[in-house]
LOLUMPA-977001 format. One line per 4 residues: number of its first residue (from 1); for each residue x, y, z of C-alpha. Coordinates in pm, whole numbers, plus 50000, padded with zeros to 5 digits. Layout:
NUM = X Y Z ~ ...
END
This chain:
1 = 73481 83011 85171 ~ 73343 82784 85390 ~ 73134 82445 85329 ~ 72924 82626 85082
5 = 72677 82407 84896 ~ 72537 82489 84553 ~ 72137 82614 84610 ~ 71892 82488 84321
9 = 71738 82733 84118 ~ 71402 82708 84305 ~ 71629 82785 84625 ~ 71751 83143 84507
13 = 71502 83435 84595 ~ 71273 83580 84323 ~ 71425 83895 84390 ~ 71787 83778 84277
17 = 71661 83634 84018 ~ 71588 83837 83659 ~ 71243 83884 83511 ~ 71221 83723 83184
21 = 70880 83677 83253 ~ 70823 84033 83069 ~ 70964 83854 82810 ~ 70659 83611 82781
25 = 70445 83532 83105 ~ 70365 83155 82971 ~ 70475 82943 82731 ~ 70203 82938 82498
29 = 70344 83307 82449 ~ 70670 83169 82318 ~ 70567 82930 82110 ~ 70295 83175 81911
33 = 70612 83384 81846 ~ 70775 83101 81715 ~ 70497 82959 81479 ~ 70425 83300 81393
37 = 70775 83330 81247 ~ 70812 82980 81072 ~ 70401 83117 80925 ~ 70546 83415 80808
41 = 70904 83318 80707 ~ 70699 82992 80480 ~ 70487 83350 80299 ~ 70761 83529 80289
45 = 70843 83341 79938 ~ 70642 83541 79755 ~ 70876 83844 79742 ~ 71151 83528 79626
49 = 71245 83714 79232 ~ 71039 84020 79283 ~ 71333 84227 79540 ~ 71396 84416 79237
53 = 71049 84504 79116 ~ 71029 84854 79262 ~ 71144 85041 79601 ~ 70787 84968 79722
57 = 70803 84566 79721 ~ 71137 84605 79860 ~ 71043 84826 80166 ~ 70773 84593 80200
61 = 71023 84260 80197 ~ 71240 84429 80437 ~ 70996 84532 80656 ~ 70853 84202 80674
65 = 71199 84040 80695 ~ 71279 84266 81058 ~ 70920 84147 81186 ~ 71004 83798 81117
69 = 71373 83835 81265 ~ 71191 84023 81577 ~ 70977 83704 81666 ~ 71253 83497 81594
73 = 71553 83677 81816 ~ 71325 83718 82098 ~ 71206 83351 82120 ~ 71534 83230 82094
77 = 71704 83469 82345 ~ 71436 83379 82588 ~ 71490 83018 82515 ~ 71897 82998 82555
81 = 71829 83260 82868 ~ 71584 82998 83057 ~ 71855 82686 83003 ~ 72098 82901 83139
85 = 71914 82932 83457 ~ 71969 82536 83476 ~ 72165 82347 83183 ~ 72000 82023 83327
89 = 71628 82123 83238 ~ 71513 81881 82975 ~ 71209 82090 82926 ~ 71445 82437 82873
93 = 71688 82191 82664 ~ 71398 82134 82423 ~ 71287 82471 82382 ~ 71622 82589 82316
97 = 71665 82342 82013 ~ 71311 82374 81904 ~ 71436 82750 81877 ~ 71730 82679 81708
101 = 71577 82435 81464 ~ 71353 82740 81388 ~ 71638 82957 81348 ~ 71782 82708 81078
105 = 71438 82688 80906 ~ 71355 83043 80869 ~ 71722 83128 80776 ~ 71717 82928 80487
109 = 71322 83033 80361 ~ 71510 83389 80381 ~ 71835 83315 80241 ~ 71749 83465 79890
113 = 71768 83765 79992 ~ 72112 83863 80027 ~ 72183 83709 79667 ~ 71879 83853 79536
117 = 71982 84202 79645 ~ 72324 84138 79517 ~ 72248 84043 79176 ~ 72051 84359 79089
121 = 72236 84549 78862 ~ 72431 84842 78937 ~ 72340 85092 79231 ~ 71995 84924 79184
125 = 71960 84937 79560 ~ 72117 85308 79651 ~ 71910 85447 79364 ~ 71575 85261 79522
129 = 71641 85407 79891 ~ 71671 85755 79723 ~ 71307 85665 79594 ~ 71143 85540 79884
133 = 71144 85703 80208 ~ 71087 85293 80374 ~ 71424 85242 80218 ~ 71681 85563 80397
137 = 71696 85383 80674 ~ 71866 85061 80490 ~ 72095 85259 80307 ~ 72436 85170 80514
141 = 72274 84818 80523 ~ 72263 84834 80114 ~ 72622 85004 80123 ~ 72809 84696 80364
145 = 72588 84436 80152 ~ 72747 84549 79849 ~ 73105 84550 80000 ~ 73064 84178 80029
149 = 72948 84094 79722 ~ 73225 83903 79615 ~ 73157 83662 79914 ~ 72779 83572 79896
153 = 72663 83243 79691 ~ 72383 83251 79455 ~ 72035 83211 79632 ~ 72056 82767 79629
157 = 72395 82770 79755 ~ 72271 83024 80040 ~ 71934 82807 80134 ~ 72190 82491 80150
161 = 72409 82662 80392 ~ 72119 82818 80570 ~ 71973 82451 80604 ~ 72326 82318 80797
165 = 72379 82598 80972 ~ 72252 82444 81306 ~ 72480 82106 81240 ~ 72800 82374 81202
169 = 72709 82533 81554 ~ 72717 82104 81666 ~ 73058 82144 81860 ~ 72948 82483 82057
173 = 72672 82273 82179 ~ 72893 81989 82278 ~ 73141 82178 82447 ~ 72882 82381 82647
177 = 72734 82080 82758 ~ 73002 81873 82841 ~ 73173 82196 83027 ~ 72902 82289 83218
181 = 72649 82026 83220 ~ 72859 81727 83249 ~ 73201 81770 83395 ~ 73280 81775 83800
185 = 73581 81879 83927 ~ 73518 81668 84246 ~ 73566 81822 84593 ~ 73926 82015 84763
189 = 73986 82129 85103 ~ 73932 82522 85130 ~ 74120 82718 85401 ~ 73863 82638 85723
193 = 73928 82275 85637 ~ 73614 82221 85467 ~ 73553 81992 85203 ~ 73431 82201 84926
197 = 73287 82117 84564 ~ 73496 82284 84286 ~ 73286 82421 84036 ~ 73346 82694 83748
201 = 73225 82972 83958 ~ 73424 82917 84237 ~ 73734 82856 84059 ~ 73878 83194 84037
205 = 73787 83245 84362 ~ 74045 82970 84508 ~ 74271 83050 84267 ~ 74319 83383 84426
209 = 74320 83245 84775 ~ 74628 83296 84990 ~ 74638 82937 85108 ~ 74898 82828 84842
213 = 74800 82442 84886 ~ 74432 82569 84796 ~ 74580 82723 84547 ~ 74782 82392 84398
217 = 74447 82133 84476 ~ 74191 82402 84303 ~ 74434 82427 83996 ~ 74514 82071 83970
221 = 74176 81933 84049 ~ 73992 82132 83769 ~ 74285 82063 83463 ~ 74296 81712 83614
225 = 73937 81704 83464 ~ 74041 81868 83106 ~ 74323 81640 83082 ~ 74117 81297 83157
229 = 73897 81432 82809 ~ 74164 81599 82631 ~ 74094 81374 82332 ~ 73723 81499 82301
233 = 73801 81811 82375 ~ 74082 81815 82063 ~ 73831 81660 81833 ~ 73582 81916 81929
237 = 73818 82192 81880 ~ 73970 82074 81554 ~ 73635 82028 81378 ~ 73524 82368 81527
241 = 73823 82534 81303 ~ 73781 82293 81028 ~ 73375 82437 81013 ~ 73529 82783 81003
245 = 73806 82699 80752 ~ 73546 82524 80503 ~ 73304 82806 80545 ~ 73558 83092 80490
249 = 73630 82908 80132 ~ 73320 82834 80048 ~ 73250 83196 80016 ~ 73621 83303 79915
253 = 73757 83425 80138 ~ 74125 83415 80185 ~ 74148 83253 80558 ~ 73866 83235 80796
257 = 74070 83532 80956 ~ 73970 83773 80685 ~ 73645 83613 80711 ~ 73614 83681 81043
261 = 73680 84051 81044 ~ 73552 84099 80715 ~ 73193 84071 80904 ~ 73278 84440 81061
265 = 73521 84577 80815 ~ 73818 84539 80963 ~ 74156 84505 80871 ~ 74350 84221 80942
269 = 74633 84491 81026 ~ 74430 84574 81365 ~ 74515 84190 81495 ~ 74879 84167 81379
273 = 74949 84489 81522 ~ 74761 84424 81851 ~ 74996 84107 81859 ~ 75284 84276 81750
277 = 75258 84589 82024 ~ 75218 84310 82314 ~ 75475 84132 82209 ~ 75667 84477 82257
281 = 75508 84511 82588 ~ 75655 84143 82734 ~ 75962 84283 82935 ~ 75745 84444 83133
285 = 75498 84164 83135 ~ 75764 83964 83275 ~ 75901 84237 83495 ~ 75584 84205 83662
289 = 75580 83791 83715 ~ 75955 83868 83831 ~ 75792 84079 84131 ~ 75534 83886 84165
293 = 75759 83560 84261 ~ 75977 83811 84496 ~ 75665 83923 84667 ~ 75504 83566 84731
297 = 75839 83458 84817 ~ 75834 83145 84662 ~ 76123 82978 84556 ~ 75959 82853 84223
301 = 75637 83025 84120 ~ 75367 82877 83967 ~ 75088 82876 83721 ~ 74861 82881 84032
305 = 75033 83154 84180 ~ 74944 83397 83867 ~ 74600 83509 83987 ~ 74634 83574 84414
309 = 74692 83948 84498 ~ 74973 84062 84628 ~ 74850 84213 84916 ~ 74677 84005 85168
313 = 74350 84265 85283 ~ 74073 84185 85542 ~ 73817 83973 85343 ~ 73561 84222 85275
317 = 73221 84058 85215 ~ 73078 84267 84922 ~ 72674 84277 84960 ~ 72521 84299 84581
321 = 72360 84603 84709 ~ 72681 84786 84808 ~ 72830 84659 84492 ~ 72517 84872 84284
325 = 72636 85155 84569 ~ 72991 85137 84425 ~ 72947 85092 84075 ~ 72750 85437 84044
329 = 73013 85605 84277 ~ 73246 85508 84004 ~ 73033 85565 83715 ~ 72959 85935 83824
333 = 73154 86098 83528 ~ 72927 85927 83294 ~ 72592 86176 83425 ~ 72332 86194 83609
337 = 72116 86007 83332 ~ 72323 85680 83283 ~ 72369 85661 83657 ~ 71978 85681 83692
341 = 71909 85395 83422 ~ 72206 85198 83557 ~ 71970 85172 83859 ~ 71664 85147 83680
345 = 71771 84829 83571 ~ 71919 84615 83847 ~ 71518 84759 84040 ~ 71368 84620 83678
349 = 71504 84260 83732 ~ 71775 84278 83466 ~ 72004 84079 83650 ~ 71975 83725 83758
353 = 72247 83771 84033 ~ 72408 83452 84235 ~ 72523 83095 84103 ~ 72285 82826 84145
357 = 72348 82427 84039 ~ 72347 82371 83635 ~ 72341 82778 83614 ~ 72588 82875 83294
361 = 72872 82961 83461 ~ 73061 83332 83391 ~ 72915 83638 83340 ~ 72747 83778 83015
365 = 72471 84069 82869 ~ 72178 83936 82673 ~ 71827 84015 82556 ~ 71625 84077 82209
369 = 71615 84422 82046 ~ 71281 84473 82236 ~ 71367 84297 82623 ~ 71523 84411 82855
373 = 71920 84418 82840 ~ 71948 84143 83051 ~ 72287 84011 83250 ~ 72372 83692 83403
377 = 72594 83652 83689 ~ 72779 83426 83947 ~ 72803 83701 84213 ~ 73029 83620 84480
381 = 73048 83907 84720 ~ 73414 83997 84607 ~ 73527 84310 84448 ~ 73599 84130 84124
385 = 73224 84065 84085 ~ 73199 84434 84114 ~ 73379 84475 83793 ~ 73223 84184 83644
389 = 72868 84398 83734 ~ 73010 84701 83629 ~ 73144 84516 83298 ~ 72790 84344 83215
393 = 72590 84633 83314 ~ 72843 84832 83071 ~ 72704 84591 82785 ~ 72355 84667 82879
397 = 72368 84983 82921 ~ 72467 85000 82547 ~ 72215 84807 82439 ~ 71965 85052 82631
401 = 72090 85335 82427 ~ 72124 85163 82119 ~ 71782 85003 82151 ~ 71651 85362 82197
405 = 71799 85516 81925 ~ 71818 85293 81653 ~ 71582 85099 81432 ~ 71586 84703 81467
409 = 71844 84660 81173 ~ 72123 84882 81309 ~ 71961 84800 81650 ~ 72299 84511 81832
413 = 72661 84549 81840 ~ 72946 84467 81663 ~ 73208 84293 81908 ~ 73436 84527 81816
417 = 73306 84812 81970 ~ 73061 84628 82244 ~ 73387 84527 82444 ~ 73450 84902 82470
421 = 73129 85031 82640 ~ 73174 84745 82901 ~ 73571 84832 82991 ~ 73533 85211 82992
425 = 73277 85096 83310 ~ 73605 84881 83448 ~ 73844 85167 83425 ~ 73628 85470 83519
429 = 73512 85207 83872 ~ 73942 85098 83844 ~ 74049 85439 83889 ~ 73793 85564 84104
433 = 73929 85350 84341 ~ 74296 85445 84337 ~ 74165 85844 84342 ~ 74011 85748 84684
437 = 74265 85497 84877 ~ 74495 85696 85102 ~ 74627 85386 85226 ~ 74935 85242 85153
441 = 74851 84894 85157 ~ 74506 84910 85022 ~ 74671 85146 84698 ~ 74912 84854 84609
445 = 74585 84599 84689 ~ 74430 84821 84410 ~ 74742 84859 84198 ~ 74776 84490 84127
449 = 74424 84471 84077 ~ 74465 84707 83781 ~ 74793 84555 83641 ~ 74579 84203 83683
453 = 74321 84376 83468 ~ 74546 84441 83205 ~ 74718 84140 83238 ~ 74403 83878 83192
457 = 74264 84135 82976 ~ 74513 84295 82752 ~ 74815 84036 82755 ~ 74597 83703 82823
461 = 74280 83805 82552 ~ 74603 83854 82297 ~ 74758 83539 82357 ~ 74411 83339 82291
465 = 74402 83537 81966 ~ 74738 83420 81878 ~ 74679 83051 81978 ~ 74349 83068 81748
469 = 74548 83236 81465 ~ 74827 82992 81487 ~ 74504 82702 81516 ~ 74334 82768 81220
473 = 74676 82881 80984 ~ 74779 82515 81130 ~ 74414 82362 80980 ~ 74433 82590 80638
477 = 74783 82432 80575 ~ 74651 82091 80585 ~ 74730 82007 80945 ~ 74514 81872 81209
481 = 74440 81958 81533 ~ 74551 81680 81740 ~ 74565 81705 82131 ~ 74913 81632 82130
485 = 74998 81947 81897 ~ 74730 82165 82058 ~ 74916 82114 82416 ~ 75235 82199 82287
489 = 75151 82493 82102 ~ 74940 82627 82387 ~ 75228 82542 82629 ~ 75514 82706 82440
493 = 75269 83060 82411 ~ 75190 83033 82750 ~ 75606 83054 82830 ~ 75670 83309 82604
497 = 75371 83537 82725 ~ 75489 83443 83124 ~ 75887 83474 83101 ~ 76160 83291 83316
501 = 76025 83385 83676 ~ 75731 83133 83595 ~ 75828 82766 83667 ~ 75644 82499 83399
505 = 75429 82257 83538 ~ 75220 81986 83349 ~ 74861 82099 83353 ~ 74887 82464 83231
509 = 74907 82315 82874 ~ 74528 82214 82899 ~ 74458 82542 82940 ~ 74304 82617 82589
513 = 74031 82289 82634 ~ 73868 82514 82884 ~ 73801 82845 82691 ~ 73449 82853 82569
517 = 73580 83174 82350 ~ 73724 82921 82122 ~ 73423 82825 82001 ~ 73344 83166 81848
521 = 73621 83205 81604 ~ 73887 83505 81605 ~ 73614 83684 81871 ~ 73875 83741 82165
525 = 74105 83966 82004 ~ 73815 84224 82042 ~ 73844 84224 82460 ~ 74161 84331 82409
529 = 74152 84622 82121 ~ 73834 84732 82362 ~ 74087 84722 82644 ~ 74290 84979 82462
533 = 74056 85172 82341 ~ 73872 85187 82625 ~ 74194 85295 82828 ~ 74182 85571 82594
537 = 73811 85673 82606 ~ 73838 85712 82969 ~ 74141 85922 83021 ~ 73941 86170 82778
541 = 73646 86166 82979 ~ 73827 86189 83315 ~ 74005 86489 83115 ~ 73768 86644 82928
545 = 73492 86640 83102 ~ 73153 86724 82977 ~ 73231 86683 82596 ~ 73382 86354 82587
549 = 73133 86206 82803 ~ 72916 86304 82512 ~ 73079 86225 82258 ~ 73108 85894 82444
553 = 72721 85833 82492 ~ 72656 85932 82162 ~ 72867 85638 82042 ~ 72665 85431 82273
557 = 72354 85521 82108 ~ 72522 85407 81748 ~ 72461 85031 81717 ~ 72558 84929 81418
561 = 72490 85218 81178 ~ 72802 85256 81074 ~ 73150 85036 81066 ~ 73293 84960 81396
565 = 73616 85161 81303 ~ 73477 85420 81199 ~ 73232 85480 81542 ~ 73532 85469 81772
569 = 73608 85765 81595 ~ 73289 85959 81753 ~ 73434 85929 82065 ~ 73778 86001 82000
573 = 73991 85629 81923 ~ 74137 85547 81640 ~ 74165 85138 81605 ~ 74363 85191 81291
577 = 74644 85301 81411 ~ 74900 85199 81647 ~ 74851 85420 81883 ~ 74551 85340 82157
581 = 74706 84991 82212 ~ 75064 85115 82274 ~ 74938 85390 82495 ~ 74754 85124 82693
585 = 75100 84933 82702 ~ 75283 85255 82867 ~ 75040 85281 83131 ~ 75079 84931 83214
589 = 75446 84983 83252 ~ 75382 85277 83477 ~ 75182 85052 83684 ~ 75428 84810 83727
593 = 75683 85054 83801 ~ 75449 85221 84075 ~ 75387 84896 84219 ~ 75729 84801 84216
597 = 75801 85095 84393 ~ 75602 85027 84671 ~ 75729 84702 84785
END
């Protein structure tokens, strides 16, 4: 890796970098938008008791209410976009409060509405979208508002919880900060002998570094740094689930589990059985970690053994260009059109592409409904930033077609189905790859790249969704999240998910201090049922052809028009039943079997 020091942000070329300066080209832009918002959101309480007056006034109060939410998403998203750039800013760090204090102030001068709407008698609402032509394009908006009823407070109880909504989002902001603002990891030794500084985006990388004593210092050195704050991390963590345990009975709901889901319709049934059919799927989970010691040939194997192929290739230097190159040779079944945007976008400046110091670390899509679908990424010139392109560009390809298609209101993504569009990229670019390697080594190198796919994806998304269930049932019960109980717990998952072949070591029980996924509640499960179903969505199109890549983009193009469930279905997956996530489960066995085969 070599003695590889961070650049600053002015350092990295404008042409790596992404162009939120379509966005707004000065700041005086930004904060027009802003004022504009807080202006209009402060007159906006004249339609406050008048919702129900006609269809007219209520087109017109919806209407407004998108305008207002327009302003508002796209100042924001450009502020939390700019910090990411650099966390240590002080000038981005104020703009992205001053944006979030503006969030909590227009939420609660709108917070009537929901109530308002709710309180009108009857099918007050379905009968007034059947009246006004404004109003058809609401009318799954007015149908999912009324499915919720039972959970939304009358109109003061909604501007109080509007009003604390930023102090509820407090421990997000502490984690990110303290994760990627604060903490240092200090320096290791990389293979050339060169003192290196450990940071989040190289982790991974040294973790899957055949040098197994960069392997142990890399590992060690960054839960060293969790463990030395484990306490604030616990307290962080516990009054993170004790916000979404409060909040889920404030508005009556069971568990903050059924809150959660309740958000996209979805049945708590989908998460037990997604737990349930891994927990089938463990033998051959640990089947796997069984060949995996053999292969290293290690006489105990470790947690920082998990991640390091199996097969030691050449180190091929990926250029971001031949990634691009790669990803559309792999994307070809999707058409000529989505291959054609896909490169539309990364010539537009959607993606700000290589790590620079305070940059967010990761990978993620962003944007407002009328930006660009922007991505962030740490690229690293390995093939696994070629799925994590692949994977981001997935996301924002969606949002492309959604953005095109739909009006503002239906115009994001439920989680639930945004995780598929951005893993049916992975696995159409996965096998792709194994179609074209003749050679035996490179074919298990790709293999075990797959199976490590499912594995971090599939078994490892499942497990976090168990650990939070198990967090917050702990909370709901009375308990409290102490440091001590949050290690075990973590520790005794981590066994169960890993098997015998895995030796225990002290530091993988610090594991869950380091997720930033925690911090958005019951959210992980998702990669994982999008896993599944986007095992599923793939095989069709690499099967049928021309009419399930279709179907496919049509779902694409859905947003949130309808429940997530329900436009799966449109391209062939049904989440209800058991079935995509035990089909994924078979292939992985067949992987494992393959792979074991060739050793």
């Amino acid at each position: 890796m070599g003695n590889k020091k961070l650049k600053t942000r002015e350092e990295i070329a404008p042409e790596f970098k992404w162009r939120l300066e379509k966005m707004y080209s000065n700041d005086t832009d930004w904060e027009k938008d802003l004022s504009d918002a807080e202006a209009m959101a402060e007159d906006f309480s004249k339609f406050k008791g008048h919702l129900g007056d006609g269809p007219a006034v209520l087109a017109d109060a919806l209407e407004t209410c998108d305008k207002i939410e327009l302003k508002l998403e796209r100042a924001f998203v450009y502020a939390r976009m700019k910090l990411d750039e650099d966390n240590k800013v002080a000038k981005q760090q104020a703009m992205h409060d001053k944006s979030k204090q503006s969030i909590a102030k227009i939420s609660a001068a709108l917070s009537f509405i929901t109530p308002e709407l709710i309180s009108l008698p009857g099918d007050t609402l379905l009968t007034f979208s059947e009246r006004e032509d404004r109003l058809k394009v609401y009318k799954h908006m007015f149908q999912n508002l009324l499915r919720r009823k039972e959970h939304v407070l009358s109109a003061p109880e909604e501007a109080l919880m509007a009003q604390v909504g930023e102090v509820f989002g407090a421990t997000n902001t502490i984690f990110t900060m303290l994760n990627d603002a604060d903490m240092k990891f200090g320096q290791i030794t990389d293979e050339n002998g060169d003192e290196v500084t450990l940071t989040h985006g190289n982790y991974i990388n040294f973790m899957r570094s055949h040098d197994r004593k960069v392997r142990k210092a890399a590992y060690e050195c960054c839960y060293s740094a969790y463990k030395d704050l484990i306490n604030t991390l616990a307290a962080s963590y516990n009054y993170n689930v004790k916000t979404d345990v409060i909040t889920s009975r404030i508005r009556n709901y069971t568990s903050s589990r059924s809150a959660s889901l309740s958000s996209g319709n979805i049945s708590e049934d989908v998460y037990d059985n997604l737990i349930s059919a891994v927990h089938e799927a463990l033998p051959a989970m640990h089947e796997y970690i069984e060949l995996r010691k053999k292969v290293l040939g290690v006489a105990e194997l470790k947690m920082y053994d998990v991640y390091v192929p199996l097969v030691e290739l050449p180190e091929k230097h990926i250029s971001f260009e031949e990634a691009v190159s790669m990803s559309l040779e792999g994307l070809a079944p999707l058409g000529k059109e989505y291959l054609e945007q896909f490169q539309k976008g990364i010539n537009e400046g959607w993606v700000d592409i290589y790590e620079n110091e305070g940059k967010t670390s990761g990978a993620y899509s962003f944007g407002s409904y009328d930006s660009d679908p922007y991505v962030l990424m740490n690229y690293d010139n390995r093939l696994e930033d070629v799925f994590t392109l692949v994977h981001e560009m997935g996301h924002s390809m969606n949002s492309y077609y959604t953005r095109k298609n739909q009006p503002f209101v239906y115009g994001d993504h439920s989680i639930f189905t945004a995780e598929v569009a951005s893993t049916v990229n992975e696995s159409l670019l996965m096998k792709h790859l194994l179609s074209g390697s003749k050679d035996k080594e490179m074919r298990k190198y790709i293999l075990n790249m797959y199976i490590e796919a499912f594995r971090t994806t599939l078994f490892r998304q499942t497990m976090f969704a168990e650990f939070e269930h198990m967090t917050h049932k702990y909370v709901e019960e009375g308990g409290s999240l102490t440091a001590e109980w949050l290690n075990k717990t973590y520790d005794d998952l981590n066994t169960m998910y890993f098997g015998h072949a895995l030796t225990h070591d002290d530091f993988i029980k610090y594991e869950w201090s380091r997720i930033p996924h925690f911090y958005r509640s019951f959210y992980v499960y998702q990669y994982a049922t999008g896993y599944s179903a986007a095992t599923a969505i793939s095989k069709l199109i690499l099967e049928d052809g021309e009419k399930a890549k279709d179907a496919y983009i049509e779902f694409l193009k859905c947003g949130t028009n309808d429940y997530p469930v329900e436009l799966l279905k449109i391209a062939g997956v049904d989440m209800e039943s058991k079935k995509p996530v035990a089909n994924a489960m078979k292939t992985f066995k067949k992987l494992v079997e393959e792979l074991k085969g060739l050793f």
